[in-house]
N, C-alpha and C positions, 0 to 999 in steps of 0.2 A: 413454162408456157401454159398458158389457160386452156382449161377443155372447152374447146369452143363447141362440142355437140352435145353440150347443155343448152344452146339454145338452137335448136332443131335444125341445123343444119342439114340435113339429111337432103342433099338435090343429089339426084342420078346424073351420074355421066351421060353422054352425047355422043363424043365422039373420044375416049380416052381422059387421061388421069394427068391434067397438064402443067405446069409450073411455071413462074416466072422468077428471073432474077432482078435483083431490085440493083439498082445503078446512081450512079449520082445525079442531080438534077440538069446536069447538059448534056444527059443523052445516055441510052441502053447500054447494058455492058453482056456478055455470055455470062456462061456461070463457072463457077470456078473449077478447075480441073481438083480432082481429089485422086493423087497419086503419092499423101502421105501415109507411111505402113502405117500409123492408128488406124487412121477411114479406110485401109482397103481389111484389118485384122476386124473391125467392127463389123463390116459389113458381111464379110464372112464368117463371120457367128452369129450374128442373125439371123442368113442363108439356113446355114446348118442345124439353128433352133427351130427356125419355122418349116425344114424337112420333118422334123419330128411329130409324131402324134401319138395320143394316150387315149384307150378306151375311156370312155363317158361312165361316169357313176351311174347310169341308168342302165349299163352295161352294153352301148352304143363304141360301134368298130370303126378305124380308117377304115377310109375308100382303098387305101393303098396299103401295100405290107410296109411294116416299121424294120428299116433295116438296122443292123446293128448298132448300138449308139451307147452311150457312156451315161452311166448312174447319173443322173441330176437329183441332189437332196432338196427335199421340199422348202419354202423359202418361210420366214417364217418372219411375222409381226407382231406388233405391239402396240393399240390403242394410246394413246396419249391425248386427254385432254388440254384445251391450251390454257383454259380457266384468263380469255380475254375480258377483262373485267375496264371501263374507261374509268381513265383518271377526275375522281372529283364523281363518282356517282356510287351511292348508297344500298343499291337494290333495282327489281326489275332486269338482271343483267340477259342477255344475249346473246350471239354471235355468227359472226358465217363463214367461214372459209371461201376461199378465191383461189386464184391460180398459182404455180408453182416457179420459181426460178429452177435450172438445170443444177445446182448448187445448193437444193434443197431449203429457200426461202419461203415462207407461205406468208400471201398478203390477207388482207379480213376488213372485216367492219364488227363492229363489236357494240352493243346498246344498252341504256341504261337509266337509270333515272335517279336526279341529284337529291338532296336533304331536302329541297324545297317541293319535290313532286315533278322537276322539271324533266325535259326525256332529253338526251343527249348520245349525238354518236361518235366514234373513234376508229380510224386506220390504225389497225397495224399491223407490224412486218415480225412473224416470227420464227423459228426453227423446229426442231426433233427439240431442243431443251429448254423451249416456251418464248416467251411472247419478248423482243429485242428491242424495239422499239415503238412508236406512234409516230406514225406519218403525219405532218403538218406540213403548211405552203406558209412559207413566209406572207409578214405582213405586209411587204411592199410588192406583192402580187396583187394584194384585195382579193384573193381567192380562199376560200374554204374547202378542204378538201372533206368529202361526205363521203364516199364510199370506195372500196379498192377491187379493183380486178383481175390485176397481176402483176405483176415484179421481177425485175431485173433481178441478175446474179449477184450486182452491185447496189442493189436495195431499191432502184427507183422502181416508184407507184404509176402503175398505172391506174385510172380511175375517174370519178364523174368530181368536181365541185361544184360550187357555185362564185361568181364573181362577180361582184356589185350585185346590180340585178336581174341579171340572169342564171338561171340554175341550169344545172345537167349539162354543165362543159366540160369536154371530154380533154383531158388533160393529164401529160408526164410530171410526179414530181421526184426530185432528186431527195439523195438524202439532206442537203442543205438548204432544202423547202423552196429551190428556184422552181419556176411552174412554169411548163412547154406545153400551150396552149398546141392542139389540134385540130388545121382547118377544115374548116367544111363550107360548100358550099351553099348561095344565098338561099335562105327558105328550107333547110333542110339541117338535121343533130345528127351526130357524131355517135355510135355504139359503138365503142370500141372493145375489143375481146381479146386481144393478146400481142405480148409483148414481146422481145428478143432481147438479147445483149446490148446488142449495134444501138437498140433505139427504134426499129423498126416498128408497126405496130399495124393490124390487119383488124378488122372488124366489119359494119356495114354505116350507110346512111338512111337515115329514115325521114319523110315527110312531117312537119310542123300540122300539115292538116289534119285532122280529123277524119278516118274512113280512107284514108288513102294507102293504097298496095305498094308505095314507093318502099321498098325495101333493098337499092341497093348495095353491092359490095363494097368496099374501098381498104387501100393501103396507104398509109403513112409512113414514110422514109423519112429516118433519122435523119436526113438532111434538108427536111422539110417539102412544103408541098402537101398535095393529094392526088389520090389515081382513081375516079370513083369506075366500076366495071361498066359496061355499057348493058343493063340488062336485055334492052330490046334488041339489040345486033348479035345477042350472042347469052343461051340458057346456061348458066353456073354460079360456077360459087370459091370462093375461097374458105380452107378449111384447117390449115396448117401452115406454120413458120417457125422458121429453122435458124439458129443462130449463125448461119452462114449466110443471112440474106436472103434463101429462097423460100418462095410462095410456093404452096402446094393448093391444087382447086381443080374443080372440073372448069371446063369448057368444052365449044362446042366447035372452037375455029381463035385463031390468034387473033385475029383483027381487034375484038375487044380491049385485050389486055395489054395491047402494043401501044401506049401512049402514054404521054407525059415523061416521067420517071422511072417505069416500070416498061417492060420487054417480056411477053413468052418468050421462052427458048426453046423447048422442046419436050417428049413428052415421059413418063415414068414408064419404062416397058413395054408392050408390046402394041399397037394401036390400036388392036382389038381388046384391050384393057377394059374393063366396065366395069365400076364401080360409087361406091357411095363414100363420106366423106370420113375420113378418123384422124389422122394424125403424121407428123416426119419428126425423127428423131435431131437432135440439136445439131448434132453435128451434119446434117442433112443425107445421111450414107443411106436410110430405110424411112419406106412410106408405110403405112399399114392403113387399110379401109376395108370395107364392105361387099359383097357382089351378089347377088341371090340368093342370100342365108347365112352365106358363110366370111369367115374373116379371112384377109388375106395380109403378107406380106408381099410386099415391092423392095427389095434391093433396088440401089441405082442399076438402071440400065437393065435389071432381068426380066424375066417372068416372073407372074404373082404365083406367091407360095401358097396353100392354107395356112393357117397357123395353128386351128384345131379342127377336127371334124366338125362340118354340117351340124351334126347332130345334137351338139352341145350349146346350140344357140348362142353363141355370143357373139358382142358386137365390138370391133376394136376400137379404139379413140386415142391412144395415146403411144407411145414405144421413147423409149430413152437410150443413149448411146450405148446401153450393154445388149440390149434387145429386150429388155422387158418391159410387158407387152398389158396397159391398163384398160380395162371397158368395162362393158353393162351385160350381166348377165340374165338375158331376156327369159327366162323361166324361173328367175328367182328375182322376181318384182326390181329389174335391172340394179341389182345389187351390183357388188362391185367385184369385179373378177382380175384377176394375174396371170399369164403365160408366162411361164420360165421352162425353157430345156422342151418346148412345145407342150408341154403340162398344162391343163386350167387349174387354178383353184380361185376355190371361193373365199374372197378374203375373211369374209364374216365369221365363215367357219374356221380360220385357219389362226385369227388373228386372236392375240391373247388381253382381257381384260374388256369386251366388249360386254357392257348390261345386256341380258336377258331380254329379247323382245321390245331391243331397239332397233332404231333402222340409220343405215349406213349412206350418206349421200355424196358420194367424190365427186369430186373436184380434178386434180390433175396430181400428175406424175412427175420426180425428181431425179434427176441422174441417179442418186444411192437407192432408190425403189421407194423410196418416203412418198405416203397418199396424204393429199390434203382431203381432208371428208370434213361433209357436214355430219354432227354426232344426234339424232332426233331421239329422244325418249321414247318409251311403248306405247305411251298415253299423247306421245304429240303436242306435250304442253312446253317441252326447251326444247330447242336448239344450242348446242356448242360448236365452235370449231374446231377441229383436231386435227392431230394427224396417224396414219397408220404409218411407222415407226419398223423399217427394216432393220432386223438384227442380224 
């Protein structure tokens, strides 16, 4: 799943932390009961990681006593460049990193320039042990696929092409290059930011005009259609999606998100929940976001946990079915931080093979703890894609 608070996400709750389940297109469905022992053993280690907290290298203390708890060993990574180089180009190379499947896929775009001077770009999908393959859209699409945003478990692209003659269609494609155009309504494009298993896919719509504030939300259900949010009836946002279907977001009241395809159901925790936007793990058991400095965990149905002290500034955006827990650590030029066993570290510091006074730009998180980053030189002159590589 993409880290969708790269692109600033960041709207305050209203009135609570609210979610929708996505349904078939003749009508809303509730959300699904989770009363298999995976979802209720995940969730409860979660709970129990996000009880935990660790003095601040600055020498900053919980709010609260740390009650007895069990050794967690530091987690430990590995730098891995992906060395995306596109096929048929010479020099000038590239690259960027994009979002993450729960099964540890990284999608990209990757640039270059051929023998003749020409500039050329390439999708592709790769792992921990390098680049798998290049995304393309068949020729009986008339689509090009230009850039990638995120990826399925089972390799499809999410991402923009162009067809015929219009560019920047927001569009699925499979591994067998068939292209699932996504609609949008008249006079308005398609930003789409991330993808699920099912097909589902969440992002915003934006105005063709020039100078226009139209920025809103919308969902994409695998089974087609659109749900665009009602921004004037109701202040939020969508900010996470869950391979189980459900939409995580703020709102301010159901009404909005009650139409078409899509149904709120109810809300993450307590109604006095307040918070800013991060992330729900695939399996849909844990939410993690923001509240007045601090990070929080949301198990289904509890109270929000911290996850580290206040003190330590960080901000959450991602969690994965074991509980670990990715974001930006706000006094270290939001570099890229890890909660494990309620731990922060710093991955920059922690990770092994990273150049000297480079800078570290993530992207999202993988069920095995594999970080897609962008890899920036000290001087600012490359970019690569890579990934941080759990051992």
């Amino acid at each position: 799943m993409n880290n969708l608070n790269r692109t600033a996400m960041w709207v305050p709750i209203v009135a609570g932390c609210l979610i929708a389940a996505s349904a078939a297109p003749a009508g809303a469905m509730t959300l699904p009961q989770r009363t298999d022992q995976s979802s209720q053993t995940s969730s409860a280690t979660a709970t129990e990681t996000a009880a935990q907290t660790a003095a601040t290298k600055r020498g900053g203390k919980s709010r609260q006593p740390v009650r007895a708890q069990r050794a967690t060993a530091a987690p430990v990574y590995e730098l891995k460049a992906l060395h995306a180089k596109v096929p048929g180009t010479t020099g000038g190379w590239s690259s960027n990193a994009a979002g993450m499947s729960s099964n540890g896929l990284v999608v990209g775009t990757a640039f270059g320039a051929s023998a003749d001077g020409q500039s050329r770009t390439g999708v592709f999908v790769a792992d921990r042990n390098g680049v798998r393959r290049w995304a393309t859209a068949s020729a009986r699409s008339g689509c090009t696929l230009d850039s990638g945003v995120d990826v399925t478990s089972g390799g499809a692209v999410l991402g923009f092409a162009t067809c015929g003659q219009q560019s920047q269609v927001s569009v699925v494609v499979d591994t067998r290059g068939q292209v699932r155009r996504l609609p949008v309504p008249r006079g308005l494009v398609g930003l789409p930011e991330a993808i699920n298993d099912r097909g589902d896919v969440i992002g915003r719509v934006v105005s063709n005009d020039r100078g226009s504030t139209n920025r809103n939300r919308a969902y994409w259900p695998a089974g087609g259609g659109v749900v665009v949010h009602d921004a004037k009836a109701d202040f939020g946002a969508s900010w996470g999606l869950s391979n189980t279907g459900v939409v995580v977001g703020n709102a301010s009241g159901k009404a909005a998100w009650s139409r078409g395809s899509a149904a709120l159901d109810k809300s993450v925790g307590a109604a006095s929940v307040t918070a800013y936007g991060g992330g729900i793990s695939p399996n849909g058991a844990n939410v993690v976001a923001n509240r007045g400095g601090e990070s929080v965990l949301l198990p289904w149905g509890q109270a929000a946990r911290p996850l580290v002290p206040a003190a330590q500034r960080f901000q959450a955006e991602q969690i994965n079915d074991s509980g670990r827990v990715l974001g930006s650590l706000l006094d270290a030029g939001n570099g890229p931080g890890i909660v494990q066993g309620g731990v922060l570290y710093n991955l920059k510091d922690i990770a092994r093979g990273v150049p000297a006074g480079s800078v570290l730009l993530h992207r999202d998180l993988a069920g095995n703890g594999d970080v897609s980053t962008d890899l920036i030189s000290a001087d600012w002159s490359t970019t690569e894609a890579a990934i941080l590589v759990a051992r």
